[in-house]
N, C-alpha and C positions, 0 to 999 in steps of 0.2 A: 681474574684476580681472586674474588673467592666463588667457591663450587661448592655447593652442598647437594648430595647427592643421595637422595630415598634414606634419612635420617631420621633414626628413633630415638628418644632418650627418656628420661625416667630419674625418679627417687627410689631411694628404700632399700631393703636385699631382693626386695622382689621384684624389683627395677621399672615398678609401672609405671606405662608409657604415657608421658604428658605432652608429647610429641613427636607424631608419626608418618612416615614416609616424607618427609619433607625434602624438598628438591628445587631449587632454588640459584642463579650466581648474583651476580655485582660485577661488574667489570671495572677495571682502571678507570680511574675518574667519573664514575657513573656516581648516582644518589637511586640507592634502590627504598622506598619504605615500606615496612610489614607492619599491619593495623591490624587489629582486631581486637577484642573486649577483655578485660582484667582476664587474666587468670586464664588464658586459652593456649599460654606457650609461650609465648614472645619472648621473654626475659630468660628462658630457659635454653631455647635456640641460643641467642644471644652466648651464653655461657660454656655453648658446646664453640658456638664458633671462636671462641676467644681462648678457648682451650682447659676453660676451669672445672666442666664436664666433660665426661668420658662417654660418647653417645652409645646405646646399644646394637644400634644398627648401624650400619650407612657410611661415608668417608665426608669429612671436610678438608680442603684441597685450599689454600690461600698459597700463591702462585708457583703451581702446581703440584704443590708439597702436601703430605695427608699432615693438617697437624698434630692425632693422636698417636702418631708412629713416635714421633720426635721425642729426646732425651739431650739430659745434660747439655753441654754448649747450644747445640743443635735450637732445642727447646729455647734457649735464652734469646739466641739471635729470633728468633719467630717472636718472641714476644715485642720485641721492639719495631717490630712488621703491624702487628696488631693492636691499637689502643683502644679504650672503653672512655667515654662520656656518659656517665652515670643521670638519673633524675635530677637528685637533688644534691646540688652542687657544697651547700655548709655541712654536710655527711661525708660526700667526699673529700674535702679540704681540712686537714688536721686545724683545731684552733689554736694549736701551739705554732706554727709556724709564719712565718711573712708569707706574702706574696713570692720574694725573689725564693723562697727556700723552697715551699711546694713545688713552683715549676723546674726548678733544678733539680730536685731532687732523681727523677727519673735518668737524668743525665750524670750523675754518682752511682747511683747503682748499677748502672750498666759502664760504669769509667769512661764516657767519654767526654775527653776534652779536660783542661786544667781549670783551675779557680778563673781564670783569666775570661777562657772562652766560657765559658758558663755564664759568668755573668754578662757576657755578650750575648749569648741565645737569649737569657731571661729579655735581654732592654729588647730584642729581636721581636722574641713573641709576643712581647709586651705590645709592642706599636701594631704587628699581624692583627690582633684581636679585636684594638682600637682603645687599649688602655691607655689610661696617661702614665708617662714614667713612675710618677710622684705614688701608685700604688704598692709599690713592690716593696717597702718596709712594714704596709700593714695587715692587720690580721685579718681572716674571712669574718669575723663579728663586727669588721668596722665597713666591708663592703655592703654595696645593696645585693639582691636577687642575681641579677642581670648580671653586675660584677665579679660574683664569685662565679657565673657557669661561666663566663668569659675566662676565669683566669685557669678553672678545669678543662678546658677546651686548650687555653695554650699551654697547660700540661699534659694533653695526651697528644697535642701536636711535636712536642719536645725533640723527640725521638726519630721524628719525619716517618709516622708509620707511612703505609701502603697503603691498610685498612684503619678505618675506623667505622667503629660500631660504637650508636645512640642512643641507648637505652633511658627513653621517655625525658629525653633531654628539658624540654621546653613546661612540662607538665607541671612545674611546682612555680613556674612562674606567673605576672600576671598577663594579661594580653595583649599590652600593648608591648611588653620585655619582649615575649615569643617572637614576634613579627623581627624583632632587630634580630633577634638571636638567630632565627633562620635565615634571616639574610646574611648572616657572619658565615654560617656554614657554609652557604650557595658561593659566598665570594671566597672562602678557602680553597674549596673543592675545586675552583675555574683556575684557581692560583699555584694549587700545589698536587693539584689532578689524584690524591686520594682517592679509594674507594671509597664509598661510607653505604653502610648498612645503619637507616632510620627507623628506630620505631617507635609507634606513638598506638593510643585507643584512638585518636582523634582522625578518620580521615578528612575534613578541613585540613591540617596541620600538615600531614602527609604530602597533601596535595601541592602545596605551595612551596616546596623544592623539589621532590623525589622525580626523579626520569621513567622509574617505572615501580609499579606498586603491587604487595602483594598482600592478600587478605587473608588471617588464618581463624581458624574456626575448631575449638576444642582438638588442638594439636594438629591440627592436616591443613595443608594449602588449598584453599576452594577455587582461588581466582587470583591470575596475575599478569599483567602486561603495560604495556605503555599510560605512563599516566591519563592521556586524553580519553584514553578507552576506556578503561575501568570508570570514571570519575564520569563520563558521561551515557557509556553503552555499557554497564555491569551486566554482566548475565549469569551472576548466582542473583538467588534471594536473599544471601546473606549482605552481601555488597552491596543491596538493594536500601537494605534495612539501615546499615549505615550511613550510605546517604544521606538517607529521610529524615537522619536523628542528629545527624552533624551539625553545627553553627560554623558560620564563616567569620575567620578572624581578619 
């Protein structure tokens, strides 16, 4: 599903590199997660796979296609292949909109379906999530935490990507939210056999969906394999180190 292969990428004109050689997939239906500490990459990755970076090095392949090759049409049908779950979900959700209008929305922009079927995917996703109907007239300032990444989650599901990628999903919630919320993901994923690429600082949090985990460390991949491995036989000292420092939710 998706390939990343010896990937460099960078800011600036001078393109320096915040993340390097990275090499990594996700296969159909799998939960891969990438941990590691503020500011080592992760969201950066994240942006090259989702096509919003243009990496310096390297190719990203989501099923089998390089995404940075792609244009026009080409480029639009991939984006509906690839959706993003952001951190904090009242950032992503317009305050001007309903519930029904956010999650439709992505279904208008790319035309599919009439008035008719749209509001049939919204009541659809609506219930996938485990919302009650009765939310879809109202605004994200009148939902809780939980609520609104629930109703961003059935707006990047909209579209029926491939892939979805997490970007620090669960992080602005509280602890006891996180736990439902990953469980929404784990029963998505068994449901509609997505990819999903997870990431979090927290490996606790990692660990309690992800199939296999990888740990990065000021830009480069140090350590990656089946979750049981990593989480109980790590053999960096960085993976070590996080262990040590993690709490269990």
């Amino acid at each position: 599903m998706l390939e990343i292969e010896n990937v460099s990428a960078g800011y600036g004109r001078d393109d320096t590199s915040v993340i390097e050689g990275v090499t990594m997939r996700v296969a159909a239906g799998e939960i891969v997660g990438l941990v590691g500490e503020s500011g080592c990459g992760k969201s950066t990755l994240a942006r090259v796979v989702t096509g919003l970076l243009r990496p310096s090095a390297g190719t990203v392949r989501v099923a089998g296609v390089d995404v940075h090759t792609l244009r026009g049409r080409a480029l639009r049908a991939h984006r509906r292949q690839v959706q993003m779950v952001f951190q904090d979900p009242y950032l992503t959700l317009s305050p001007r909109q309903t519930v029904r209008q956010s999650i439709a929305e992505p279904l208008s922009i790319h035309r599919v379906g009439d008035a008719r079927f749209r509001a049939a995917r919204v009541s659809e996703l609506l219930d996938l999530v485990g919302l009650d109907p009765q939310v879809r007239d109202r605004r994200p300032g009148r939902l809780s935490g939980g609520q609104q990444q629930r109703v961003a989650i059935a707006r990047a599901l909209a579209l029926e990507p491939r892939l979805l990628v997490c970007d620090e999903p669960v992080t602005a919630l509280d602890v006891s939210v996180q736990a439902k919320v990953l469980n929404l993901l784990c029963d998505l994923r068994d449901r509609l056999e997505f990819g999903c690429l997870f990431i979090a600082h927290d490996l606790a949090v990692v660990s309690q969906l992800a199939d296999r985990i990888a740990v990065m460390r000021r830009g480069r991949i140090v350590e990656q394999g089946p979750t049981a491995e990593v989480t109980t036989g790590p053999r960096h000292p960085y993976t070590r180190l996080l262990l040590s420092a993690t709490p269990t939710i």
